[in-house]
Each structure stands twice: as structure tokens, then as C-alpha cells.
N, C-alpha and C positions, 0 to 999 in steps of 0.2 A: 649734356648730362646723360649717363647709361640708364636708359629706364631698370637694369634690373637691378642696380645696388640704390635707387630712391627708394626710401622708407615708405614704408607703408603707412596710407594716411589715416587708417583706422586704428591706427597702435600708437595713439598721443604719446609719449611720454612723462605728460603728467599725468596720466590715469592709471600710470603702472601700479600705484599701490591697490586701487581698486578692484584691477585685476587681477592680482595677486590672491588679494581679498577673497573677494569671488568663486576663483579657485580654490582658496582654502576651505570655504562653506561646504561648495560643491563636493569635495574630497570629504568633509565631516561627515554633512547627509549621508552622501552613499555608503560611507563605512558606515556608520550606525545603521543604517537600513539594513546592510547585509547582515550584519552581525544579528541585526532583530528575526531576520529570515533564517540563517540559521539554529539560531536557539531556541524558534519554533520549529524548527523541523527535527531537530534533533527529542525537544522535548517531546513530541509528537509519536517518536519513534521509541523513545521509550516510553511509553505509554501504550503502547500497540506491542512490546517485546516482556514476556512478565522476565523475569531473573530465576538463575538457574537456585534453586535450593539447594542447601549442603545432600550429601545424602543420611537414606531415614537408618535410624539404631538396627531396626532391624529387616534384611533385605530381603524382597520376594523371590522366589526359585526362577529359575530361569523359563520353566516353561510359563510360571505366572506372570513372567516379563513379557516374554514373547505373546503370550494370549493378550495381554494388555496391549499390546504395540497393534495386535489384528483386530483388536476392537476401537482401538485409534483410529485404526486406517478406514476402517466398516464408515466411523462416523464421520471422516474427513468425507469420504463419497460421497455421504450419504448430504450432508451439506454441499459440496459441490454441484449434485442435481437437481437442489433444488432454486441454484442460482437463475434458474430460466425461467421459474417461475416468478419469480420476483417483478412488482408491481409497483410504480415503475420503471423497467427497464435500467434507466440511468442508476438507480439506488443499486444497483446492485452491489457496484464496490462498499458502499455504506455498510450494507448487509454483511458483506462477505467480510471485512474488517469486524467486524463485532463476534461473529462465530470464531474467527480466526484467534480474536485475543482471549475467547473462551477456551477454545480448543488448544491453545500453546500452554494456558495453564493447567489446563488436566496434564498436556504431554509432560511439563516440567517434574509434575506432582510425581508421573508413574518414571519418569528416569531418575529421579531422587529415590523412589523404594528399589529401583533396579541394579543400585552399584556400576553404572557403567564404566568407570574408568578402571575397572579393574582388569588384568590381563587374561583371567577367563572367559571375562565376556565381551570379546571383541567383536565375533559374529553378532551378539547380539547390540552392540554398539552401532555395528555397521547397517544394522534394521533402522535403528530411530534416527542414524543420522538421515538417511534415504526418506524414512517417511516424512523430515520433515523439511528437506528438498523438493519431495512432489507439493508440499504444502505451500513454498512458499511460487511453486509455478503455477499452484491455483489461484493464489490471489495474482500475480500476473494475469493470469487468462480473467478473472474478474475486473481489473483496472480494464483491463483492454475491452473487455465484452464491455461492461459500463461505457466506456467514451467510445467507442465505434461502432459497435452493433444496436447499442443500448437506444438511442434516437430513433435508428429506423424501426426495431421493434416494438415501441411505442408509437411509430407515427401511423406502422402497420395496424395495432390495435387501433388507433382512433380511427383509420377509414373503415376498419373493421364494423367501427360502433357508429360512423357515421350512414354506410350501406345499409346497414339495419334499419335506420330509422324512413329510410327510402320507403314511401306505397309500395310498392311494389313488390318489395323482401317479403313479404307473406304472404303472395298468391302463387299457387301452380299456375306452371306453361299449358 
């Protein structure tokens, strides 16, 4: 007999319905699972995204657009530096997701008084699209400062606060 055409004696032929079976399960679970993973991250994401509002009855000039979009960008900074002071470290994405879903609803608010899609204000279209391009590369740099840097800047603090408690840290040489 050719050993390579002898059946395999782990594949009964009466356990095929079981197998079948089995792999049917298998298939159920994981599709439901993905689908549950999914639909949390998707809801997730809208949650973190507000919706753009129609625009308002009556539209701000263009330099109050533009002044708006520079006082946007001031306080986008202006929370991104204080990303490093954030306690602990690791929080930081936390942090920065919470200002983030703050800050996109003001932006939404001031490009609904602003008329953007109109074909006057294209330059200033092409302001808010940008600023809110750097925004979303700071919450990247915050995902990533969070899981990479974030541990060791925390572990740095703790030797920091463990040195201290050293005799020694309060005498001069």
C-alpha cells in the first residue's frame, strides 16, 4: 500500500459531521466577534469625531474667520505642550483625546459661521483644512508619545522619586 494515498487516521469519517460542526461554531464566533470589534471602534470613532453643522444664517468676514482659525491653532499648541507635562505619562493619549474632541467642536462651530465651501473662500478653506491636518498628526504624536516614551518617562520619574528618598540626597559633598 502507498503510504501517501492512506487516509489519515485522524479524519474518522464518522466524525465528519462534528467537524463540520465545529467549524461552523468556529466561523460564527469569530464573525461575531469581529463584527463586535468593529462596531466598537467605529462607534468609538464617532464619538471622538463631532459632525460638521450646516452653515450659520449669518457668516463671519473673512478676517473673523481667519482670526478664528489663529486662535484655533494658538490653542491647538497650546495643548499640545502641555502633553509632557501630563502625569502619568502613559495618560497621555487619554488627555489628548479629550482636548482633541473639545477642540474639533469649537473648530466645527467657527467653519459653520465661516461659509467654507463657498468659492470665495478657498484660501481660507485651505487654512482649516491644514490646521486640522496638524491636529490630527498630534494626536498621532500623542498615541505614540503615550505607548513608547510614556513608560520610560514614568519609570524615569519614579527613580527620580526613589533617589530622593536616599540619606544621602540631602547632604552636601
Amino acid at each position: 500500500m502507498d503510504p501517501v494515498s492512506a487516509p489519515d487516521p485522524r479524519k474518522d469519517p464518522r466524525f465528519r459531521r462534528f467537524r463540520g460542526g465545529a467549524y461552523g461554531v468556529y466561523i460564527l464566533l469569530t464573525t461575531i466577534f469581529s463584527v463586535w470589534i468593529l462596531w466598537s471602534v467605529a462607534r468609538s470613532v464617532a464619538a471622538m469625531t463631532p459632525e460638521r453643522p450646516p452653515n450659520a444664517a449669518e457668516l463671519l468676514t473673512f478676517r473673523e474667520c481667519l482670526d478664528g482659525a489663529q486662535a484655533l491653532w494658538k490653542e491647538l499648541e497650546s495643548g499640545r505642550e502641555k502633553l509632557v507635562r501630563v502625569q502619568p505619562a502613559r495618560d497621555v493619549d487619554r488627555e489628548w483625546m479629550r482636548f482633541r474632541t473639545e477642540w474639533l467642536e469649537r473648530l466645527r462651530q467657527r467653519e459653520s459661521m465661516c461659509g467654507l465651501e463657498s468659492r470665495e473662500r478657498e484660501r481660507l478653506r485651505a487654512v482649516y483644512r491644514r490646521l486640522e491636518t496638524v491636529q490630527d498628526l498630534y494626536t498621532i504624536h500623542a498615541v505614540q508619545y503615550a505607548g513608547e516614551v510614556g513608560g520610560a518617562v514614568d519609570a524615569l520619574h519614579a527613580a527620580f522619586a526613589t533617589a530622593r528618598q536616599d540619606p544621602g540626597a540631602g547632604r552636601l559633598p
